[in-house]
Every structure is written in C-alpha cells, then in structure tokens.
C-alpha positions in Angstrom: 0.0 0.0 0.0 1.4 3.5 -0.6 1.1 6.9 0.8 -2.2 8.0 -1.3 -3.7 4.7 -0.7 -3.4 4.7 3.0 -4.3 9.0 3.0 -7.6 7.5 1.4 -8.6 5.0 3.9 -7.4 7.3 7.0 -10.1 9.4 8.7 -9.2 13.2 7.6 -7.7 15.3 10.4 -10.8 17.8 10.7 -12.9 14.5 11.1 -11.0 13.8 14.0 -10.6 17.0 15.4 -14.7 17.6 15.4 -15.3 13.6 16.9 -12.8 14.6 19.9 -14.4 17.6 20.6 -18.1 16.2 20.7 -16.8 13.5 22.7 -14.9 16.3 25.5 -18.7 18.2 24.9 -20.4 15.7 25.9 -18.1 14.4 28.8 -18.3 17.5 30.2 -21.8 17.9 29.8 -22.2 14.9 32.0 -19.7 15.6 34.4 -21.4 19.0 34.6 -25.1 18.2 34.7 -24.5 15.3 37.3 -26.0 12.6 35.2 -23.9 9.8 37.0 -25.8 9.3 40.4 -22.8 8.9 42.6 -25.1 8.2 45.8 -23.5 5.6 48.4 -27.1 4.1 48.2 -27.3 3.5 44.6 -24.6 1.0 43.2 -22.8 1.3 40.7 -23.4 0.0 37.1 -21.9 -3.5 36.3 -19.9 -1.7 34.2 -18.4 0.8 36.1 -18.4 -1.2 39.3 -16.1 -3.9 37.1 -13.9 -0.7 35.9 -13.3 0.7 39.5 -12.7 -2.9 40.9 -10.1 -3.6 37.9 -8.6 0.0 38.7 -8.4 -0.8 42.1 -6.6 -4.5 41.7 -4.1 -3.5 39.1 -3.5 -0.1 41.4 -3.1 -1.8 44.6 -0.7 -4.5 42.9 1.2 -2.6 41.0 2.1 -0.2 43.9 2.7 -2.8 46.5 5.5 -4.3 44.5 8.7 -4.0 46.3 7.3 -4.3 49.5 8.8 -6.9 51.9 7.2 -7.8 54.7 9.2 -8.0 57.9 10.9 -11.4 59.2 8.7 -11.7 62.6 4.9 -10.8 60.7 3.5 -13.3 62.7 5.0 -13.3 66.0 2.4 -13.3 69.1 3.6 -9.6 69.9 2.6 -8.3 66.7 -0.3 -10.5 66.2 -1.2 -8.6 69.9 -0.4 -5.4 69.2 -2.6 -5.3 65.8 -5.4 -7.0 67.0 -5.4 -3.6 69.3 -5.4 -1.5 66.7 -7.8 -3.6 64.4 -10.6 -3.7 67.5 -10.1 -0.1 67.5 -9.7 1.3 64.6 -11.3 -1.9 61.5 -13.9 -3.4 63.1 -16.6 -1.0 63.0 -16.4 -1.5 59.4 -14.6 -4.9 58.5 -15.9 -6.4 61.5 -14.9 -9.5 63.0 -15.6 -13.1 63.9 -18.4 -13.0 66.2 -18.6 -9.0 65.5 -22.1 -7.6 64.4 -22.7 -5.6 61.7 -22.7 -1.6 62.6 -24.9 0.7 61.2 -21.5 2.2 59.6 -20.8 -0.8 58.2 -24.5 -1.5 56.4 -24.1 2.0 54.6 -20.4 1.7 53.0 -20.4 1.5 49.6 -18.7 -0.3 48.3 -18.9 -2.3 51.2 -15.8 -3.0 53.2 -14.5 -6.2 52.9 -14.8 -8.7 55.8 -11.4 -9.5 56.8 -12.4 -12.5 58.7 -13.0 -13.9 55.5 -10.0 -15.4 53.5 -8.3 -12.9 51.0 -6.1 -13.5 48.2 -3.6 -10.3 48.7 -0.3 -10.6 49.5 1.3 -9.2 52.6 2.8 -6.5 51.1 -0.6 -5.4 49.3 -2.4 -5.5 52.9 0.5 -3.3 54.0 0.0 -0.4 51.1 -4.1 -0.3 51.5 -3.6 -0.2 55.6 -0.6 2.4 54.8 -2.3 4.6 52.0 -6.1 3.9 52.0 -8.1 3.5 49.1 -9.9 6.1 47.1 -13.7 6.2 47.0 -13.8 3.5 49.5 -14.0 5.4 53.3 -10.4 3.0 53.6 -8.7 5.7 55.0 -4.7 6.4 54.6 -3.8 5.0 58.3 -0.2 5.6 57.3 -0.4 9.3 58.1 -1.0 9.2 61.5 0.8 5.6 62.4 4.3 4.8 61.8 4.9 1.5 59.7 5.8 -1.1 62.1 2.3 -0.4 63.9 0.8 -1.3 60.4 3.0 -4.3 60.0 1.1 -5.1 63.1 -1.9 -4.5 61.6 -1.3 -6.6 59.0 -0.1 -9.1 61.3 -3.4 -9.8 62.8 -5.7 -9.2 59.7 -3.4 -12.3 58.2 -4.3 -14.4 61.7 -8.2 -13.4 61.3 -9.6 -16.1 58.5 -10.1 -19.2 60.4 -10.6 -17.2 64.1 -13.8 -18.3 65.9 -15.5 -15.5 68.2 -13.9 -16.7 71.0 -10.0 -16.8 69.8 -11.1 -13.2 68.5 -11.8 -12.1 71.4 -8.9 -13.5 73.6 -6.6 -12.2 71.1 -8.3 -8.5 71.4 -8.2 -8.7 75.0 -4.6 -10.1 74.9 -3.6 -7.0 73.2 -1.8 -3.7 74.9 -4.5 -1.6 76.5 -4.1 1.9 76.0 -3.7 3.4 71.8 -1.3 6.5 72.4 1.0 4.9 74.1 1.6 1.9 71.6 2.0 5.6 69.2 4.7 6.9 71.8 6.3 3.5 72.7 6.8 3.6 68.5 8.0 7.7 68.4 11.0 6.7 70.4 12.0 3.5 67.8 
C-alpha cells in the first residue's frame, strides 16, 4: 500500500478534530449536569463497578511491589499489638468473627470487605491499602497518623483473622496492649 492509498482509507484530520471535541462536549456535559448518580445508596453500574474494581486491583498491585514484609509478621507480639489497633480502629467497618454488623458498616459503599473472611492479597498489598487507604472507599490512609511497624502489626493480625472463631477473636483482642497513644509513643522513640 502506498502513501495515497493509505491517506484514502485514514479518517481526515478535521474528522478527527470535530469527533474529539463532541466526545470532550459531551463528557463535560455529564460531568457537569450530574448525570452519573454517585449516591452511596445507589450501586454502581456493572460496568463501572467492574472498571473501578479492575482499577483498584491492578493499582493496589502494581504499587505494593517491592514491599517486603518483615521477618517476625507473625509473631504473638505483633499478632497482639494489631489485634489492638484492628478492634479499635477496623472493626466497626470490617468487622470480625463473632462481631455484628454496625450501622456504619450496612451504609459503606462499596462495602468494606470482611477480613475474617479469607483474602487472596499478599502481605505486602495488605500493607499499602492499611498504609495509604483507598480512594472512594472510606479506607482511609492509616499511614499518616501511624508509623509502619504499627501497620505491619496491623497486617499481622488481619493475616491471623480467616479461620478465628468468636472466642480466639476475642482472647486475642483482650490479649492486646490496652491503651492506643501509648503503643504511638512507645513507637516515636524507635
């Protein structure tokens, strides 16, 4: 094929030109006008639900690579320590084994996951979401406010939860140290 053979089969320039600038029209028409119903109480269509949760996935993995986990993740004292913090800080919203829902919990959207439950993501990945939080999710970024060897706790216990019966969840909460701020300035002075 030559050059005036393929000029005839491409789309002219000014064709182009006027399809991108109906298609930025109408994207900011509906950005604008607030077609999209963005309401926690209205889901998502499948196909933006599946587009957001492949965003998410590939997002997640992509920036937990790297990551190593520590050599002692699932010592009793970090196991302790995050079960804490999870009680205090997760549960109202990823609950637990034995836990009841909360009326926080019943209007997420998308619903937080329950970590009780197995999960397929890696330590590292558990480690990033606790650290940075998730967009459009209510997971917030606990990393701002908690060093990273509290969230290696964290993810010490989340990794221990699958499998817990009510019981070993709460022995494991109550095993853990009692007071919040000072776990935070036992870890300023590390």
């Amino acid at each position: 094929m030559n050059r005036s053979d393929l000029r005839r089969h491409l789309p002219s320039l000014p064709f182009v030109g006027s399809l991108a600038g109906i298609l930025a029209l109408g994207a900011a028409a509906f950005i604008y006008f607030g077609v999209y119903n963005i309401a926690a109480d209205e889901p998502h269509t499948p196909a933006v639900y599946a587009l957001l949760e492949n965003l998410r996935d590939r997002s997640i993995q992509a920036h937990a690579r790297g990551i190593a986990p520590p050599a002692d993740l699932a010592s009793a004292q970090r196991i302790s320590t995050g079960a804490g913090l999870y009680a205090e800080m997760c549960s109202g919203c990823h609950l637990g084994p034995g836990v009841e829902k909360s009326e926080m919990s019943q209007g997420l959207y998308p619903q937080a996951p329950e970590l009780a439950t197995a999960q397929d993501l890696t330590p590292a990945q558990q480690f990033w979401i606790i650290k940075h939080g998730v967009k459009l999710s209510a997971m917030p970024a606990w990393g701002s406010t908690h060093p990273d060897p509290l969230i290696w706790d964290m993810v010490a216990f989340v990794r221990k939860l699958p499998g817990m019966t009510p019981a070993q969840y709460k022995a494991t909460v109550a095993s853990a140290p009692e007071d919040h701020d000072a776990m935070m300035k036992d870890m300023a002075h590390k």
